[in-house]
C-alpha positions as CSV (number, residue, x, y, z in Angstrom):
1,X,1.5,16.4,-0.9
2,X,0.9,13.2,1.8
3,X,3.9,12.6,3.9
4,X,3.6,9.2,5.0
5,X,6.9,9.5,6.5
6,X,9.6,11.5,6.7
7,X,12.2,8.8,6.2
8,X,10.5,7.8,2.7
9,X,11.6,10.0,-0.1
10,X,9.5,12.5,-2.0
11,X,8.6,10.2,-4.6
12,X,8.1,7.5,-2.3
13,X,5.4,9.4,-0.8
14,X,4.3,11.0,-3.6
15,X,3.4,6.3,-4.9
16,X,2.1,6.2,-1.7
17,X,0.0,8.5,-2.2
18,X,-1.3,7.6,-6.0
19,X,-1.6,4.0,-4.4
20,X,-4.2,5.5,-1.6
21,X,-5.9,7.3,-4.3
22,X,-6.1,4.3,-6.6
23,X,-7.0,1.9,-3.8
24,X,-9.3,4.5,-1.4
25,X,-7.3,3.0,1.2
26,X,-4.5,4.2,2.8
27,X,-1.0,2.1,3.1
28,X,-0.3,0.5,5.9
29,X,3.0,-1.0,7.1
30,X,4.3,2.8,7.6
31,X,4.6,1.9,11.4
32,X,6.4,-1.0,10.8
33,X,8.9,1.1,8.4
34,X,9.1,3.7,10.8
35,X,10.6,1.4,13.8
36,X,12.7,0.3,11.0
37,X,11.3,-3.6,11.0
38,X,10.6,-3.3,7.0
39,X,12.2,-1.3,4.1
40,X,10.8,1.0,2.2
41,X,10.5,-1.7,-0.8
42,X,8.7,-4.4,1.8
43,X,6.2,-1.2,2.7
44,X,5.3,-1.3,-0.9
45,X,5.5,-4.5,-1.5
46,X,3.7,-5.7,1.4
47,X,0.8,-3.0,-0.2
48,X,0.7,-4.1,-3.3
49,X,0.4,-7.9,-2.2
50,X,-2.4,-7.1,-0.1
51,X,-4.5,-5.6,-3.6
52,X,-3.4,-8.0,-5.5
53,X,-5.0,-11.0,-2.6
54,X,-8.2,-8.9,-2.4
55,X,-8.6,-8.6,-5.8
56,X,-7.8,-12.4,-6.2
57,X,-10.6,-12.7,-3.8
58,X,-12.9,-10.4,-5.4
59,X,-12.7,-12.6,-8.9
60,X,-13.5,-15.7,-6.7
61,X,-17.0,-14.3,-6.0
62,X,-19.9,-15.8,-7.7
63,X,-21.7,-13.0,-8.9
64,X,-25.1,-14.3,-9.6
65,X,-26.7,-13.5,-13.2
């Protein structure tokens, strides 16, 4: 299994982990966590946000016929 950080729990990692397999990128914010500016919950929040803009973005395209 990814450890992402130590300070995250098993299953913490473990979403990470499903999210970076999902997404094919990996999460960001764990630096942030790590010098303890963010929770655990803003790490995944600020992750999930970040899909959720891109694909808002991604529907905004005008994909031509």
């Amino acid at each position: 299994m990814t450890t992402y950080s130590k300070k995250l729990t098993p299953e913490q990692n473990k979403a990470l982990a499903r999210y970076e397999g999902l997404t094919s990128v990996a999460p960001f914010g764990v630096e942030e966590f790590e010098r303890g500016e963010i929770t655990a919950d803003d790490l995944w929040q600020k992750n999930i946000q970040w899909i959720v803009a891109v694909a808002g973005d991604a529907q905004k395209i005008n994909f031509p016929p």
